[in-house]
C-alpha positions in Angstrom: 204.9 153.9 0.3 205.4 157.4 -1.3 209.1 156.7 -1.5 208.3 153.9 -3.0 206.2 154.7 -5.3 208.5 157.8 -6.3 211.2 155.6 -7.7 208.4 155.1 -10.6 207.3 157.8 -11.5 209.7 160.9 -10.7 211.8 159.8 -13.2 209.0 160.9 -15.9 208.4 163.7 -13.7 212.2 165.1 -14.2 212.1 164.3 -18.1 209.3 166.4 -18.6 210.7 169.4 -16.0 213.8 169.1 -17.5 212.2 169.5 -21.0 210.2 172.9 -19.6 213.1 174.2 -18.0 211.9 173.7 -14.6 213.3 173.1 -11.6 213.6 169.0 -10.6 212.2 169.9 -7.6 208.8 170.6 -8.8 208.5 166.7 -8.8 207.5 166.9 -5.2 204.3 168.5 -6.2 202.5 165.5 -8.0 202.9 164.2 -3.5 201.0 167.2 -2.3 198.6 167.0 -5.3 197.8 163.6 -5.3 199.7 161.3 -3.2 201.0 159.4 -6.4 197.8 158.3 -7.1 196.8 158.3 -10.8 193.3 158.3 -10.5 192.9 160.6 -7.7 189.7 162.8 -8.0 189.4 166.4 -5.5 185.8 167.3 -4.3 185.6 170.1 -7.6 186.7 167.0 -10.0 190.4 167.7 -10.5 192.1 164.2 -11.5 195.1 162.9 -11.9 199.0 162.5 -10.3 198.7 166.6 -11.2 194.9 167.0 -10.7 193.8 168.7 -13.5 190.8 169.9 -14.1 188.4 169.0 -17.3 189.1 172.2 -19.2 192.8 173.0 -18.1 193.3 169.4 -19.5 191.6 169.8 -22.9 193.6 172.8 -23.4 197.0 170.5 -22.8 195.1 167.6 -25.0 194.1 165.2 -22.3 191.4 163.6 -23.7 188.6 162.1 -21.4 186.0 159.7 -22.8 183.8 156.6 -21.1 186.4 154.1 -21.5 189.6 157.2 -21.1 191.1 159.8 -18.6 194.2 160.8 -20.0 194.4 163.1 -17.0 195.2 159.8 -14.9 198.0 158.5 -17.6 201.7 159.3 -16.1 203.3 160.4 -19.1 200.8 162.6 -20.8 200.0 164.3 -17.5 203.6 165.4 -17.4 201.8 168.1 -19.9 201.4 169.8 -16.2 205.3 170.6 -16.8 204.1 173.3 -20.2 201.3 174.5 -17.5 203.9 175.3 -15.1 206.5 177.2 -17.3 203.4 178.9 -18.5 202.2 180.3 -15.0 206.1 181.4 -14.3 205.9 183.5 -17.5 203.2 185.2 -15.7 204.6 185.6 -12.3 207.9 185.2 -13.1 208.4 183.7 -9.4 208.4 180.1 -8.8 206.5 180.2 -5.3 203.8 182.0 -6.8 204.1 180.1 -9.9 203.0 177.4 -7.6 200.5 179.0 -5.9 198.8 179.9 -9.1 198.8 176.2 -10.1 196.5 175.6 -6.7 194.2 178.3 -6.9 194.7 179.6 -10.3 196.6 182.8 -11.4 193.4 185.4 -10.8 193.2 184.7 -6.9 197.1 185.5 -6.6 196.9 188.2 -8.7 194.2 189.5 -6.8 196.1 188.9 -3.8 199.1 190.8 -5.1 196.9 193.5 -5.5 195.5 193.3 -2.2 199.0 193.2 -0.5 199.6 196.7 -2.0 201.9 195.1 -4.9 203.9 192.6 -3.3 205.1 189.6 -5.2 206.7 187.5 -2.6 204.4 184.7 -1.7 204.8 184.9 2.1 203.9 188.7 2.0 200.7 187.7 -0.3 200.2 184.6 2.0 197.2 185.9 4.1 195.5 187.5 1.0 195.1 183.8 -0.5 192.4 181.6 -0.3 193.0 178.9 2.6 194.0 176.0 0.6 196.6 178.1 -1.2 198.0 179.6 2.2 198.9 175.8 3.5 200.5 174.5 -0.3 203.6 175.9 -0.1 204.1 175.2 3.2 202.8 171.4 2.0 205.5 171.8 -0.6 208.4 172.3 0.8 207.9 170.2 3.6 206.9 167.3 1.8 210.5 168.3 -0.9 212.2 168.4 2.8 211.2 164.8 4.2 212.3 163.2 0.8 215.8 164.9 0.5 216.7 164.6 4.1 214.7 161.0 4.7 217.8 159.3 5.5 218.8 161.3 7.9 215.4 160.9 9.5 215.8 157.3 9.5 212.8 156.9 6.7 213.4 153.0 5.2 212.6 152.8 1.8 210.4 149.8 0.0 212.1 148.9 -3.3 209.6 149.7 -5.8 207.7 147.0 -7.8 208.5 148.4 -11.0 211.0 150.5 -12.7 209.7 152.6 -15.4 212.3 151.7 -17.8 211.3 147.9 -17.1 208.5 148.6 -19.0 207.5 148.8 -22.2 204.0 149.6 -24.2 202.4 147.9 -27.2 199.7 149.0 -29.6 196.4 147.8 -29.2 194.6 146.9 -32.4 191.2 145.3 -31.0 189.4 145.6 -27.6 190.9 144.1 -25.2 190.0 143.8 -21.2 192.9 143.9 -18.4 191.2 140.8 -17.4 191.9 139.3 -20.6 195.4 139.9 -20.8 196.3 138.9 -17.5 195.1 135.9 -18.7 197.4 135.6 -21.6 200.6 137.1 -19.8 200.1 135.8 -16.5 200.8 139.4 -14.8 198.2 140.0 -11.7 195.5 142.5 -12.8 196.8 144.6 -9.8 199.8 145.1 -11.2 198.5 145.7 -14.8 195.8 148.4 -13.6 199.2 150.1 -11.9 200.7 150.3 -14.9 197.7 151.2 -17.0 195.3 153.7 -14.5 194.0 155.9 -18.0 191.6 152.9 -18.6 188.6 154.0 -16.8 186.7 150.6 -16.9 189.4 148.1 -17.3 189.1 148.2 -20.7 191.6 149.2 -23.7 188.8 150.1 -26.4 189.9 149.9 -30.0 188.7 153.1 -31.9 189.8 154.1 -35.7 191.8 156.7 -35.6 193.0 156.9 -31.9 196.1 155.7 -30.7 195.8 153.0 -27.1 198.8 151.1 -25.9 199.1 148.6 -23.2 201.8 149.2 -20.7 203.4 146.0 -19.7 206.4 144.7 -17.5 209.4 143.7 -20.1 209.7 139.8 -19.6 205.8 140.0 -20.5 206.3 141.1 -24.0 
């Protein structure tokens, strides 16, 4: 399903990496984050394929609202990317880059500190919280089973969707998903897939903002 699923959305993962200088790679950690699930919420509320949290996301303009999450929308989430290239400014490592991104940068810098200086991640390891101490491992076993699946015999679905088969128009009134499946004749389903910002099923009209509806090509 993963697989699957990936052939949607790493493409708009890579864009964004490849925009911030990042390794491709990174992709892999929208998996362990979030299972490819836009509107996945954590326990502490972080949300999103990239599980943001409320204030980390205001600071990359995700807005969040009634009707809202930008957190959950694909494409503006990819703001994780600038997040990213940020914390490997700080450490200058991409293992503890990542790390940072779990935790945040003040438990592994605390764990440096508590190593006696180190800035490897495996000599830090035992100095981070729990969570953090499994991610990497997550990481780069989850990067592992998708570049070597083949050769493990993994079969992959072919994806519903494409993201280039898509295309997005502006919405000028309120408008329910329910409504315009009615109109297009695409299965809600597939239009909440393709549209998982909209909190209530609903694309609201507000002056000033900027909504747009995310379709399948041979619907527009």
């Amino acid at each position: 399903r993963l697989m699957s699923l990936s052939h949607y959305y790493f493409p708009l993962f890579e864009e964004s990496l490849d925009n911030n200088d990042i390794p491709l790679e990174v992709k892999y950690l929208a998996i362990v984050e979030s299972a490819l699930k836009p509107k996945a919420r954590s326990r502490v509320g972080a949300t999103g394929l990239w599980q943001f949290m409320y204030g980390t996301g205001k600071e990359y303009g995700l807005n969040v609202s009634s009707y809202v999450d930008e957190r959950s929308d694909p494409i503006k989430s990819s703001k994780a990317a600038e997040y990213l290239a940020r914390l490997y400014r700080i450490f200058g490592d991409w293992d503890l880059a990542l790390a940072a991104y779990n935790s945040g940068p003040g438990n592994v810098s605390k764990a440096i500190r508590r190593s006696g200086g180190y800035k490897n991640y495996w000599n830090i390891r035992k100095h981070l919280p729990r969570e953090t101490a499994g991610y990497l491992p997550a990481f780069l076993a989850t990067m592992y089973i998708f570049e070597y699946a083949e050769e493990h015999g993994f079969k992959v679905q072919p994806p519903k969707y494409h993201y280039v088969e898509t295309d997005t128009i502006h919405v000028k009134q309120m408008i329910s998903l329910d409504q315009v499946s009615e109109l297009v004749e695409v299965p809600i389903e597939e239009l909440q897939f393709l549209n998982p910002s909209y909190k209530l099923d609903i694309i609201p009209y507000i002056k000033g903002e900027d909504y747009t509806l995310r379709l399948p090509r041979e619907a527009i």
